[in-house]
mmJSON file of the N, C-alpha and C atoms, coordinates in Angstrom:
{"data_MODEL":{"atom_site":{
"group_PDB":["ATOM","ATOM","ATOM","ATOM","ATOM","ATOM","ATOM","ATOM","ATOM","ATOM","ATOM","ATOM","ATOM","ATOM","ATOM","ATOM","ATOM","ATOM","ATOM","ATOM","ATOM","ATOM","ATOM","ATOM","ATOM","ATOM","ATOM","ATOM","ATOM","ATOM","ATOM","ATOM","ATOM","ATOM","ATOM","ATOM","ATOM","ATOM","ATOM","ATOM","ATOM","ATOM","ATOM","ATOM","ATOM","ATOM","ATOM","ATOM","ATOM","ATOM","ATOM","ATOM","ATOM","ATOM","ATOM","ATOM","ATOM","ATOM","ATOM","ATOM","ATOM","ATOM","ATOM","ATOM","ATOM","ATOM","ATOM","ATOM","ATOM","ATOM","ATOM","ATOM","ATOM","ATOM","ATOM","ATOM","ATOM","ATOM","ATOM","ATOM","ATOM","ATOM","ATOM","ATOM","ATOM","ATOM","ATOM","ATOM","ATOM","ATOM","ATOM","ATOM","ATOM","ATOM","ATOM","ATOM","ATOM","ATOM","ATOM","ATOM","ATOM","ATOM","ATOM","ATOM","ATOM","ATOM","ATOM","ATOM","ATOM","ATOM","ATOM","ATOM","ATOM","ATOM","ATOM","ATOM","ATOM","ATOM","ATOM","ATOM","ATOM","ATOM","ATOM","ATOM","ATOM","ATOM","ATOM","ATOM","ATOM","ATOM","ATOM","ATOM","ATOM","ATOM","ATOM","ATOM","ATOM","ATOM","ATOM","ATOM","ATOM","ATOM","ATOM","ATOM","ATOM","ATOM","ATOM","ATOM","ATOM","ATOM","ATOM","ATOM","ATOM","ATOM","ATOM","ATOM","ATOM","ATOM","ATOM","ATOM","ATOM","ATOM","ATOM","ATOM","ATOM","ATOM","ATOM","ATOM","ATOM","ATOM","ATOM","ATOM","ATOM","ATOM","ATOM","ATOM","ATOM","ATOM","ATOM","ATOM","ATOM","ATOM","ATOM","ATOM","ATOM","ATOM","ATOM","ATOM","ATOM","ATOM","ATOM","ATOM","ATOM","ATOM","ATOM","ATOM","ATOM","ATOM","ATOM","ATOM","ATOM","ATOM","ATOM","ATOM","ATOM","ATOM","ATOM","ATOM","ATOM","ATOM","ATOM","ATOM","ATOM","ATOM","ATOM","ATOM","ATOM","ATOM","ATOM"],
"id":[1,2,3,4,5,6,7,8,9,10,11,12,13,14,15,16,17,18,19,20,21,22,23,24,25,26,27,28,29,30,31,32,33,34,35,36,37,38,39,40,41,42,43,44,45,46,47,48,49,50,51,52,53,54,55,56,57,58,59,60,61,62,63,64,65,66,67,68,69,70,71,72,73,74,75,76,77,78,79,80,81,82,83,84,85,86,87,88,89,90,91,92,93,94,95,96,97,98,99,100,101,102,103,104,105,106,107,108,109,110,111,112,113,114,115,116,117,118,119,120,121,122,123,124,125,126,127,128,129,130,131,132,133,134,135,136,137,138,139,140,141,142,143,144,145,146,147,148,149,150,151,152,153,154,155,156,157,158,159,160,161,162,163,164,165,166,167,168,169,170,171,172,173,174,175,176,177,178,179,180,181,182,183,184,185,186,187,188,189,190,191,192,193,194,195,196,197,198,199,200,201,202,203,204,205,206,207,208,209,210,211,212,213,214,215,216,217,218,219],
"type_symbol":["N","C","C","N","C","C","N","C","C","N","C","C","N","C","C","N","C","C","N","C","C","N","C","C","N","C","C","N","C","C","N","C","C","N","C","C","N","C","C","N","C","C","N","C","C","N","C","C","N","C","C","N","C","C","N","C","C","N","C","C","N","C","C","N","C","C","N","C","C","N","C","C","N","C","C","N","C","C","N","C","C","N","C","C","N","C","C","N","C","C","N","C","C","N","C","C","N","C","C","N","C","C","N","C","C","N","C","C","N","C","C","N","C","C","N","C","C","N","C","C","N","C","C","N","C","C","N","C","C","N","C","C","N","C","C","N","C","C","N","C","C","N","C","C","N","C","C","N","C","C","N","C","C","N","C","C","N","C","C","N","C","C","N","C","C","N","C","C","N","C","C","N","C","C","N","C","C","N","C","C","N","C","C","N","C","C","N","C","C","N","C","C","N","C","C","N","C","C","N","C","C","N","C","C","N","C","C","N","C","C","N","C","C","N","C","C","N","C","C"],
"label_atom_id":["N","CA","C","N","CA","C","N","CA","C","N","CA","C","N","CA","C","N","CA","C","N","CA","C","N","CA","C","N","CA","C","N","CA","C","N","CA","C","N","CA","C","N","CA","C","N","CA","C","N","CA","C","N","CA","C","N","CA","C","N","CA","C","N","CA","C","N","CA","C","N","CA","C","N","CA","C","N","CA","C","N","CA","C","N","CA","C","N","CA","C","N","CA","C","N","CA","C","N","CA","C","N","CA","C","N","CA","C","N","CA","C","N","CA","C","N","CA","C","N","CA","C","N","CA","C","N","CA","C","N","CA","C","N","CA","C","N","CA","C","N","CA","C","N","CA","C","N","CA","C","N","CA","C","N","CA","C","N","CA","C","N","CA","C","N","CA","C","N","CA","C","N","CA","C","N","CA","C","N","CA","C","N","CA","C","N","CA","C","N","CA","C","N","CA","C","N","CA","C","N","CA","C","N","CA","C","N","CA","C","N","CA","C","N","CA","C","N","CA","C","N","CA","C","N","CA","C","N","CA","C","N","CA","C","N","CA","C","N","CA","C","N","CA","C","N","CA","C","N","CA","C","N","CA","C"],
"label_alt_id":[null,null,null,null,null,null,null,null,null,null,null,null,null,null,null,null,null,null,null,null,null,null,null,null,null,null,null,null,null,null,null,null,null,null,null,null,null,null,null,null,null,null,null,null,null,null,null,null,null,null,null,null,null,null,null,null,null,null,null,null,null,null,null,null,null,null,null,null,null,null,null,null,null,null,null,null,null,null,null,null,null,null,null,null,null,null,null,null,null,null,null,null,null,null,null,null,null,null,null,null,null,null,null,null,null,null,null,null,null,null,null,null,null,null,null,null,null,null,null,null,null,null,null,null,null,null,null,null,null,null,null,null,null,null,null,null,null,null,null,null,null,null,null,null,null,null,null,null,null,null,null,null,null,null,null,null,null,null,null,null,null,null,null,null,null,null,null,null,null,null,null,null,null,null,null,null,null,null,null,null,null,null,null,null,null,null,null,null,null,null,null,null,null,null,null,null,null,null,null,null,null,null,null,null,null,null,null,null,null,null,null,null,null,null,null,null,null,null,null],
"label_comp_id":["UNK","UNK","UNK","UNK","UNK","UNK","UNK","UNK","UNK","UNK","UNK","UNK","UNK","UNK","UNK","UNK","UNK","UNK","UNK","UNK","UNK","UNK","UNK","UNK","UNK","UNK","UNK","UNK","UNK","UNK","UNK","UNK","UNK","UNK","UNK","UNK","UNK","UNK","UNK","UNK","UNK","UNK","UNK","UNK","UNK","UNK","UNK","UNK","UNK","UNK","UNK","UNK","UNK","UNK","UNK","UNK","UNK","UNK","UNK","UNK","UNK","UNK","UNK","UNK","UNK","UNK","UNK","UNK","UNK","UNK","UNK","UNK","UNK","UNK","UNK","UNK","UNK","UNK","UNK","UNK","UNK","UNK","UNK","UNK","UNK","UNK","UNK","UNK","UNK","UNK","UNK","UNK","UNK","UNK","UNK","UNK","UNK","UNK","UNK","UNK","UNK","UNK","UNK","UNK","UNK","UNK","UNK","UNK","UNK","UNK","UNK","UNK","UNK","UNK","UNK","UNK","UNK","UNK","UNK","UNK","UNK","UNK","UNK","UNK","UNK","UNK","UNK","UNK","UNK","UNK","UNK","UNK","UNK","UNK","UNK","UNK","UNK","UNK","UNK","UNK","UNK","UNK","UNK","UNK","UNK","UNK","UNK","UNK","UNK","UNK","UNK","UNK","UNK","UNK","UNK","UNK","UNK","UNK","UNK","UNK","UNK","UNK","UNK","UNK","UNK","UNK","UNK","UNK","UNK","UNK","UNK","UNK","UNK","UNK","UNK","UNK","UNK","UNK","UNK","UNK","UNK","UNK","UNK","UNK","UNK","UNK","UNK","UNK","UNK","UNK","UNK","UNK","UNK","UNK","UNK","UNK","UNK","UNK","UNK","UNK","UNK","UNK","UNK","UNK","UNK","UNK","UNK","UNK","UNK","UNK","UNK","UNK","UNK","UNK","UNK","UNK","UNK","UNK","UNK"],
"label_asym_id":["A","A","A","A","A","A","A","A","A","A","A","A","A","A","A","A","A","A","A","A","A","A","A","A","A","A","A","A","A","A","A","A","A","A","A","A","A","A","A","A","A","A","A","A","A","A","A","A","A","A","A","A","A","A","A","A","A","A","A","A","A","A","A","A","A","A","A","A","A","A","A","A","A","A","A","A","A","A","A","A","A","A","A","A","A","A","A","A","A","A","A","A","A","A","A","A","A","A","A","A","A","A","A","A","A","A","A","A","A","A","A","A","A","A","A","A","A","A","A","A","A","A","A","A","A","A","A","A","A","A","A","A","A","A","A","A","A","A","A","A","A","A","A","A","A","A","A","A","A","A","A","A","A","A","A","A","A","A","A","A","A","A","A","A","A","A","A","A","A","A","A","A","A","A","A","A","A","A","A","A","A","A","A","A","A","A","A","A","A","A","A","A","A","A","A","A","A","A","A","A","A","A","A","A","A","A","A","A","A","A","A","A","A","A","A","A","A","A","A"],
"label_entity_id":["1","1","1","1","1","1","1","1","1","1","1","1","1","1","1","1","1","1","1","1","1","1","1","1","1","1","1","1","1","1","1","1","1","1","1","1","1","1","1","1","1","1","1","1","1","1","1","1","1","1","1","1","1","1","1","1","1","1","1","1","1","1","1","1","1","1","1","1","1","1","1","1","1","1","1","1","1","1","1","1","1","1","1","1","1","1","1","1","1","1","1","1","1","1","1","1","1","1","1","1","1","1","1","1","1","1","1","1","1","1","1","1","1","1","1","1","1","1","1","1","1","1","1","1","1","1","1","1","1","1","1","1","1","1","1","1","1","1","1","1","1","1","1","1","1","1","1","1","1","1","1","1","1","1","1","1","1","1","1","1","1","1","1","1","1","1","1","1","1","1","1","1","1","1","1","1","1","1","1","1","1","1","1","1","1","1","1","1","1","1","1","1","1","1","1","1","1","1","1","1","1","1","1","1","1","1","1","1","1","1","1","1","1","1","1","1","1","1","1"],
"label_seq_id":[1,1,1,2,2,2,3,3,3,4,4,4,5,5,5,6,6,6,7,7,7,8,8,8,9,9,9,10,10,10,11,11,11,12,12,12,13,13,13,14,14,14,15,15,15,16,16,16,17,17,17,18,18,18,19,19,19,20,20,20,21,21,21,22,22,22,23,23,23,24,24,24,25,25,25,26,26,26,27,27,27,28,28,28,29,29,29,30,30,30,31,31,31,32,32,32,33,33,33,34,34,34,35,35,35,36,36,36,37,37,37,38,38,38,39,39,39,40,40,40,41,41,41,42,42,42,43,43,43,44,44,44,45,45,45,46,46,46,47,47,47,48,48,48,49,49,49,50,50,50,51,51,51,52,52,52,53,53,53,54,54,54,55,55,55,56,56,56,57,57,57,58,58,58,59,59,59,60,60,60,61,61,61,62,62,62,63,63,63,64,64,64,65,65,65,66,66,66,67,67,67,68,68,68,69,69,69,70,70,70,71,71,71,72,72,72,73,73,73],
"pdbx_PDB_ins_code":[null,null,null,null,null,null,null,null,null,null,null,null,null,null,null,null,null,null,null,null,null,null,null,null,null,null,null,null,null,null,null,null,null,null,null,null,null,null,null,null,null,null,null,null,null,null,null,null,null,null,null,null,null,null,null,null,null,null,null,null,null,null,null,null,null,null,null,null,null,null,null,null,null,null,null,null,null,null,null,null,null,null,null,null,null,null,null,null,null,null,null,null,null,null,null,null,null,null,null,null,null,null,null,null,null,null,null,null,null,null,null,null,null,null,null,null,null,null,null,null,null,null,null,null,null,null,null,null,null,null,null,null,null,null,null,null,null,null,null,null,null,null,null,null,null,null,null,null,null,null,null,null,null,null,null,null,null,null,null,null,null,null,null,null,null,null,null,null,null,null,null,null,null,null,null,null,null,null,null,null,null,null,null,null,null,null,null,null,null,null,null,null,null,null,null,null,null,null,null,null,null,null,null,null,null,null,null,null,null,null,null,null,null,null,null,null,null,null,null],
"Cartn_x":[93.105,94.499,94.819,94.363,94.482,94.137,93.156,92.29,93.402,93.968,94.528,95.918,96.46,97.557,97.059,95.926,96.294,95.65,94.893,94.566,95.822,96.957,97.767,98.552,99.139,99.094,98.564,97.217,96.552,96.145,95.715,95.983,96.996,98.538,99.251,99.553,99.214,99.138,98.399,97.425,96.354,97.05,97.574,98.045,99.177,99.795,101.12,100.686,99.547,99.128,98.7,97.446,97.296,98.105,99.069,100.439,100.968,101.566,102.215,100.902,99.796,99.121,98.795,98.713,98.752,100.077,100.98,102.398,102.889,101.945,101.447,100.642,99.798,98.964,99.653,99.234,99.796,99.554,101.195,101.082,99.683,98.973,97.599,96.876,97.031,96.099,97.213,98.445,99.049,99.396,98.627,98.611,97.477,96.039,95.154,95.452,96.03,96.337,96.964,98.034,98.645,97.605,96.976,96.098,94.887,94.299,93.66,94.466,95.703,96.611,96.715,96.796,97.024,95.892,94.404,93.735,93.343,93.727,93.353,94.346,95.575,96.583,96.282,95.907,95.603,94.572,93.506,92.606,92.875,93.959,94.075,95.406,96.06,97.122,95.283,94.813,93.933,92.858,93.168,92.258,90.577,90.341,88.93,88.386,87.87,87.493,86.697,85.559,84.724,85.305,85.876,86.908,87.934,88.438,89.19,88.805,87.555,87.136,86.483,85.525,85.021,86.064,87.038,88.259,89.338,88.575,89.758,88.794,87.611,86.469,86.438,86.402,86.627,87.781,88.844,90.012,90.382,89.657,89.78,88.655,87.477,86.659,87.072,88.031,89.088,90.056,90.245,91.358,90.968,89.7,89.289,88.81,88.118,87.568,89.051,89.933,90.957,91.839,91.629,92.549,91.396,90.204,89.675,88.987,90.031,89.506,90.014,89.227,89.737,89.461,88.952,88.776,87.217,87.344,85.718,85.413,83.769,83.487,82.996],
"Cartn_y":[97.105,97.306,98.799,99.496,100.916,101.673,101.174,101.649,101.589,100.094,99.771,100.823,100.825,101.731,102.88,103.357,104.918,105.235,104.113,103.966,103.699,102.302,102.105,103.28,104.547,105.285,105.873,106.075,106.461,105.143,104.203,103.472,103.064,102.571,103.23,104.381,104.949,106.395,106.498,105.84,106.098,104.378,103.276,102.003,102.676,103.553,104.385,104.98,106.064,106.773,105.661,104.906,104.254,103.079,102.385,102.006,103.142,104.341,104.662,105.502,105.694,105.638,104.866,103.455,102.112,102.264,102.084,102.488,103.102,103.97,105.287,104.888,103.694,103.399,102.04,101.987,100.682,99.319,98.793,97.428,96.684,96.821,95.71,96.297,97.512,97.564,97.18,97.329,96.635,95.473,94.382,92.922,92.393,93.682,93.614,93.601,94.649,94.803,93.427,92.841,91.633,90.573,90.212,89.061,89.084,90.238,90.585,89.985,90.34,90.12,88.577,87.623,86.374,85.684,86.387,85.531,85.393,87.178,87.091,86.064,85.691,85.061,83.729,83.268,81.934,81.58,82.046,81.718,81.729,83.021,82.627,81.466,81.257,79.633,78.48,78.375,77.359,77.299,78.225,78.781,79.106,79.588,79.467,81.243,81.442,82.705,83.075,82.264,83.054,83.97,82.766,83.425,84.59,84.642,85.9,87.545,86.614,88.348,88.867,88.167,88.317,89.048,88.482,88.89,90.368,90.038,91.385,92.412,92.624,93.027,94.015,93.129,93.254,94.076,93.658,94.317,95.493,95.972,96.91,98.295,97.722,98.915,98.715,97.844,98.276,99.189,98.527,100.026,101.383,101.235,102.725,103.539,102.348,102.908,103.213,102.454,102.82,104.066,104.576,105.794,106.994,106.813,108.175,108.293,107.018,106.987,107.939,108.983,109.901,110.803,111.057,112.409,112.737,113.785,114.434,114.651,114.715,115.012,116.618],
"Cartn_z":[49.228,49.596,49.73,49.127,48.903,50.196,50.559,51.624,52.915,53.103,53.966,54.361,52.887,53.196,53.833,53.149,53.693,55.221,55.302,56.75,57.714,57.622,58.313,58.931,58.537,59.679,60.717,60.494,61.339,62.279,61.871,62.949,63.773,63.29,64.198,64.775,64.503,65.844,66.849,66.536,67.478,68.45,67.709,68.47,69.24,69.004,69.697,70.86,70.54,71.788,73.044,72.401,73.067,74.383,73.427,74.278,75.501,74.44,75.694,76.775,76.77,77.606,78.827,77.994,79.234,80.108,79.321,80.119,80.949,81.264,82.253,83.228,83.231,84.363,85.38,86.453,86.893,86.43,87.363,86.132,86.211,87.01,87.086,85.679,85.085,83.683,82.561,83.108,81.699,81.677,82.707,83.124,82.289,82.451,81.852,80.205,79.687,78.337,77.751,78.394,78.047,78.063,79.118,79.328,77.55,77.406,76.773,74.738,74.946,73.688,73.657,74.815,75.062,74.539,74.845,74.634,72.931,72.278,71.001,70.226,70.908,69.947,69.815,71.382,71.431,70.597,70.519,69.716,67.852,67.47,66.153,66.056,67.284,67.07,67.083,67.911,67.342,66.979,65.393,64.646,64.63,65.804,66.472,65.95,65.173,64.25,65.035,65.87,66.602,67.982,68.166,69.653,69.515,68.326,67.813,67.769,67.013,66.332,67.46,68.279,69.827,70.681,70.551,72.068,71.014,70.197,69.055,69.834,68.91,69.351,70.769,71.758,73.351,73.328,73.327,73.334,73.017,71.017,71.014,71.418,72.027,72.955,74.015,74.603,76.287,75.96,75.006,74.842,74.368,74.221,74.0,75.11,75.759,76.951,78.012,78.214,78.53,78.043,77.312,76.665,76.754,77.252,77.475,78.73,79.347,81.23,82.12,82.574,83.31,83.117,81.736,80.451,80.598,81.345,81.663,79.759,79.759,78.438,78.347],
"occupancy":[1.0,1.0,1.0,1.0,1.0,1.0,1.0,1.0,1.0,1.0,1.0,1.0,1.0,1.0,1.0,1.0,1.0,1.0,1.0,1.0,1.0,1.0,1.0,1.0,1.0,1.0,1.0,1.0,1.0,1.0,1.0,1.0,1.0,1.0,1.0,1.0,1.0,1.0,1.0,1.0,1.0,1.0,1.0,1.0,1.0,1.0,1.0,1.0,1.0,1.0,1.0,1.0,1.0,1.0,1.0,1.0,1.0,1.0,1.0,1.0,1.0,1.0,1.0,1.0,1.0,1.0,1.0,1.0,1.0,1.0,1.0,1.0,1.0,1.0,1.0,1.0,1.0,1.0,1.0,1.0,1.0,1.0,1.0,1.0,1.0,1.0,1.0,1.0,1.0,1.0,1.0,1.0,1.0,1.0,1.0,1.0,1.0,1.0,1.0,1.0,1.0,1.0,1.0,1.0,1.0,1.0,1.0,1.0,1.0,1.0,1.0,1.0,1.0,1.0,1.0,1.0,1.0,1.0,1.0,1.0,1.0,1.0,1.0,1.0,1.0,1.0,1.0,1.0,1.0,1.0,1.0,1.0,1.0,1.0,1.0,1.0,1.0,1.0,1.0,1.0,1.0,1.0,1.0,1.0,1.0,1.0,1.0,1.0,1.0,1.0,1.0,1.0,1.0,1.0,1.0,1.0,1.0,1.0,1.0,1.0,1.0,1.0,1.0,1.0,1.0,1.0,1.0,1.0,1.0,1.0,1.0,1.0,1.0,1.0,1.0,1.0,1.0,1.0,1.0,1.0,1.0,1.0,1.0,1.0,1.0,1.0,1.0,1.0,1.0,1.0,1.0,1.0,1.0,1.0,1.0,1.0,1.0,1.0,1.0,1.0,1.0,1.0,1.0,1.0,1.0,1.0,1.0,1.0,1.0,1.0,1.0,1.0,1.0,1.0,1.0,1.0,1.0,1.0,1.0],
"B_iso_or_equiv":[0.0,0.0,0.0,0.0,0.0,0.0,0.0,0.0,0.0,0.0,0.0,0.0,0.0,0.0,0.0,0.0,0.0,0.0,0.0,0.0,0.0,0.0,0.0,0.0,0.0,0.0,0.0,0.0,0.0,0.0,0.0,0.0,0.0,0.0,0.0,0.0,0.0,0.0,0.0,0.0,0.0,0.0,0.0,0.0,0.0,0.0,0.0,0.0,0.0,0.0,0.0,0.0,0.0,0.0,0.0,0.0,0.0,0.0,0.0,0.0,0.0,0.0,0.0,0.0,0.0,0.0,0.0,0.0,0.0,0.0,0.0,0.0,0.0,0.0,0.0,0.0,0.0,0.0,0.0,0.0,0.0,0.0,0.0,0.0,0.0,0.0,0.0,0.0,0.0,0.0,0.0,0.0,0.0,0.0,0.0,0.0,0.0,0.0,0.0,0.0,0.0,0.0,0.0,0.0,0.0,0.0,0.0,0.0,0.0,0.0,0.0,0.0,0.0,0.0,0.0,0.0,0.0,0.0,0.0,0.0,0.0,0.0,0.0,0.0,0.0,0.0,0.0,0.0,0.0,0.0,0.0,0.0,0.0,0.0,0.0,0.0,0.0,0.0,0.0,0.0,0.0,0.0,0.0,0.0,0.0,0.0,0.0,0.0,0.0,0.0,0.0,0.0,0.0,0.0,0.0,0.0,0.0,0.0,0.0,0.0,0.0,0.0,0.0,0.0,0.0,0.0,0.0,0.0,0.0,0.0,0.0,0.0,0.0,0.0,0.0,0.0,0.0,0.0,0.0,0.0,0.0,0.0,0.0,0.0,0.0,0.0,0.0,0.0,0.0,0.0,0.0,0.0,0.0,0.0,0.0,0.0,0.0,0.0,0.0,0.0,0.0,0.0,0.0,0.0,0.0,0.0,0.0,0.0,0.0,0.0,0.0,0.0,0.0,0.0,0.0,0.0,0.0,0.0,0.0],
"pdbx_formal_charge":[null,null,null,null,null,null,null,null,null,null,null,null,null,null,null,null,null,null,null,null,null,null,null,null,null,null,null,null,null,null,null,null,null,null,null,null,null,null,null,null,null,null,null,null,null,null,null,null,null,null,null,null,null,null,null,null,null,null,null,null,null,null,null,null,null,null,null,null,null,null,null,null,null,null,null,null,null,null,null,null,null,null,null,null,null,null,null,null,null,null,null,null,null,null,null,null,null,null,null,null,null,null,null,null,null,null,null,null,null,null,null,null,null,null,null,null,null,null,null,null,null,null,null,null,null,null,null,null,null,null,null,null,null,null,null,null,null,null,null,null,null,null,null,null,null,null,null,null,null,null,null,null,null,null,null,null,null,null,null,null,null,null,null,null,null,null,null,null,null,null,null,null,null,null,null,null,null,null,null,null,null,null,null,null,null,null,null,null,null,null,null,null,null,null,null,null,null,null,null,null,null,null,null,null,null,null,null,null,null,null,null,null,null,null,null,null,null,null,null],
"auth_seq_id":[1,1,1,2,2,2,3,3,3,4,4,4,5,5,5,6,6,6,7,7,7,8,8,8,9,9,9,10,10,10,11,11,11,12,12,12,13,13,13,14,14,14,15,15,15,16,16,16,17,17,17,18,18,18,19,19,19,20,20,20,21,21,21,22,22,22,23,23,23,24,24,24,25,25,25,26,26,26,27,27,27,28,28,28,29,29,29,30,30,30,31,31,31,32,32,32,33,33,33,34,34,34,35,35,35,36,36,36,37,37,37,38,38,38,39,39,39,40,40,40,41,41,41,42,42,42,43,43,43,44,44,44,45,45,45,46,46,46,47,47,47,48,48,48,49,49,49,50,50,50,51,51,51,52,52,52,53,53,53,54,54,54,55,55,55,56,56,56,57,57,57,58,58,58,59,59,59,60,60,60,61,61,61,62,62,62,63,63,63,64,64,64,65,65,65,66,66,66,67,67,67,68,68,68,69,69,69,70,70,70,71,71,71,72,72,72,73,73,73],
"auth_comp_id":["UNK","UNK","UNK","UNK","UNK","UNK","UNK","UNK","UNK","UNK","UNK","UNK","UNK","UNK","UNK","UNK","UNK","UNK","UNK","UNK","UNK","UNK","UNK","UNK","UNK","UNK","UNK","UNK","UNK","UNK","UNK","UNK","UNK","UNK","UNK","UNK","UNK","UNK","UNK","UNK","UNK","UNK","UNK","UNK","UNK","UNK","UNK","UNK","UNK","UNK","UNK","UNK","UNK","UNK","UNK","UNK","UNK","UNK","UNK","UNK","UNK","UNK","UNK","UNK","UNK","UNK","UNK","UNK","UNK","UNK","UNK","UNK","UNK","UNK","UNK","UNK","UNK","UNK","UNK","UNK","UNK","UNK","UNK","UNK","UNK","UNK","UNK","UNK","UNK","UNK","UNK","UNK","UNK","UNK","UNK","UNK","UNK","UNK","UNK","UNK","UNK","UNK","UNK","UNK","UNK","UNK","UNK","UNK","UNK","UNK","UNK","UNK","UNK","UNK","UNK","UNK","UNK","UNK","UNK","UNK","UNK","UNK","UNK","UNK","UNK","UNK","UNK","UNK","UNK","UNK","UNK","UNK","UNK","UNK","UNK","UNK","UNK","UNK","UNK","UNK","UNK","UNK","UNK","UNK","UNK","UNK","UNK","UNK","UNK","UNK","UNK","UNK","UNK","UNK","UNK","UNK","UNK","UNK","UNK","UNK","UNK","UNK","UNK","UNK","UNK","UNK","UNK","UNK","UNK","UNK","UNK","UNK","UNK","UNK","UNK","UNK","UNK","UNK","UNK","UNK","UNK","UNK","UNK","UNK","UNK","UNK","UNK","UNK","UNK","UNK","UNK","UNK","UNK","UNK","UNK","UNK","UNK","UNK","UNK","UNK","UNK","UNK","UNK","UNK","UNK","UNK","UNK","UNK","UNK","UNK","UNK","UNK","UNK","UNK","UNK","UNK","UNK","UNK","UNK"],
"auth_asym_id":["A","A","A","A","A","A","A","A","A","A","A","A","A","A","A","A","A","A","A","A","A","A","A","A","A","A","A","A","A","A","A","A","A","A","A","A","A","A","A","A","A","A","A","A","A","A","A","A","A","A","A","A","A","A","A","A","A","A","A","A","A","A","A","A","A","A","A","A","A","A","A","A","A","A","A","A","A","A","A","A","A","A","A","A","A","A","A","A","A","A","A","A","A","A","A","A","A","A","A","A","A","A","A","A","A","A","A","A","A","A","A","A","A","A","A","A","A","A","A","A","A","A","A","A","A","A","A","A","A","A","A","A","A","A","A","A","A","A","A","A","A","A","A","A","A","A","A","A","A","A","A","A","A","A","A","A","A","A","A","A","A","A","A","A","A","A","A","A","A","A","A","A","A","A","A","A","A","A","A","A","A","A","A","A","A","A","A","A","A","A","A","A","A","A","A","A","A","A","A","A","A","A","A","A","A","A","A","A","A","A","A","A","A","A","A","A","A","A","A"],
"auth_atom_id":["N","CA","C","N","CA","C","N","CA","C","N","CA","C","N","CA","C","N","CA","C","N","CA","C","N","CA","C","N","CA","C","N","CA","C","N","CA","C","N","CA","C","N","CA","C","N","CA","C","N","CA","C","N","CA","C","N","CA","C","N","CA","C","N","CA","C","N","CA","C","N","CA","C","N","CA","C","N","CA","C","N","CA","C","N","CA","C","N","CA","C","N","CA","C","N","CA","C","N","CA","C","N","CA","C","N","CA","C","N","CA","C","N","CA","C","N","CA","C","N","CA","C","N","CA","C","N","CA","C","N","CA","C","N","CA","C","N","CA","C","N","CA","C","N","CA","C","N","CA","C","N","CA","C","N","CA","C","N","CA","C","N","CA","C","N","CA","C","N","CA","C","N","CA","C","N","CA","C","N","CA","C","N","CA","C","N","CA","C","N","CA","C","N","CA","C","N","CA","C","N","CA","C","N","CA","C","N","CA","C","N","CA","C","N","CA","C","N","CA","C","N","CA","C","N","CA","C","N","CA","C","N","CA","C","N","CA","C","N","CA","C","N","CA","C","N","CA","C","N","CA","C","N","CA","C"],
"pdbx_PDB_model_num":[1,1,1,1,1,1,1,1,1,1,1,1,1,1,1,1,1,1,1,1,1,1,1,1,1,1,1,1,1,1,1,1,1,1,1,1,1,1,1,1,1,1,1,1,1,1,1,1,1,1,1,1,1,1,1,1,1,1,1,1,1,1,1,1,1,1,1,1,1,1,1,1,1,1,1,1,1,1,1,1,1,1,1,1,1,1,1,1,1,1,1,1,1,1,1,1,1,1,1,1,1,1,1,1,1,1,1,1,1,1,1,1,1,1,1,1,1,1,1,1,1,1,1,1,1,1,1,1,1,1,1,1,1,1,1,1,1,1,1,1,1,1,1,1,1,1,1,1,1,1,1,1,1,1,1,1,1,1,1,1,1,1,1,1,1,1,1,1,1,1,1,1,1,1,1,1,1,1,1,1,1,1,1,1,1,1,1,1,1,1,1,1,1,1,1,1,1,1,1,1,1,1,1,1,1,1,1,1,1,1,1,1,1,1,1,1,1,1,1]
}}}
């Protein structure tokens, strides 16, 4: 639990940047972002753990790869 707290800001910040980043691109990637949220929900409404953590998983290296798309290294 401890851990969690002191982590939870930093992960929202980085869930903040990320948002308003998408928000910034056209709607076809924030069609993508939604579709992507749909499928993780559906799967924990019918409690399917494999399908969750899989599409969590997915979701959250799209959104990474999405937030440093564009960004020469």
């Amino acid at each position: 639990r401890m851990v969690q707290r002191m982590l939870r800001p930093h992960v929202l910040a980085g869930m903040n940047v990320s948002r308003s980043l998408t928000l910034k691109r056209p709607e076809s990637s924030l069609r993508k972002v939604q579709d992507e949220h749909v499928v993780v929900v559906e799967a924990i409404r019918s409690r399917d753990a494999d399908t969750a953590t899989t599409s969590m998983r997915s979701h959250i290296l799209n959104a990474r790869h999405r937030m440093f798309e564009g960004v020469d290294s």
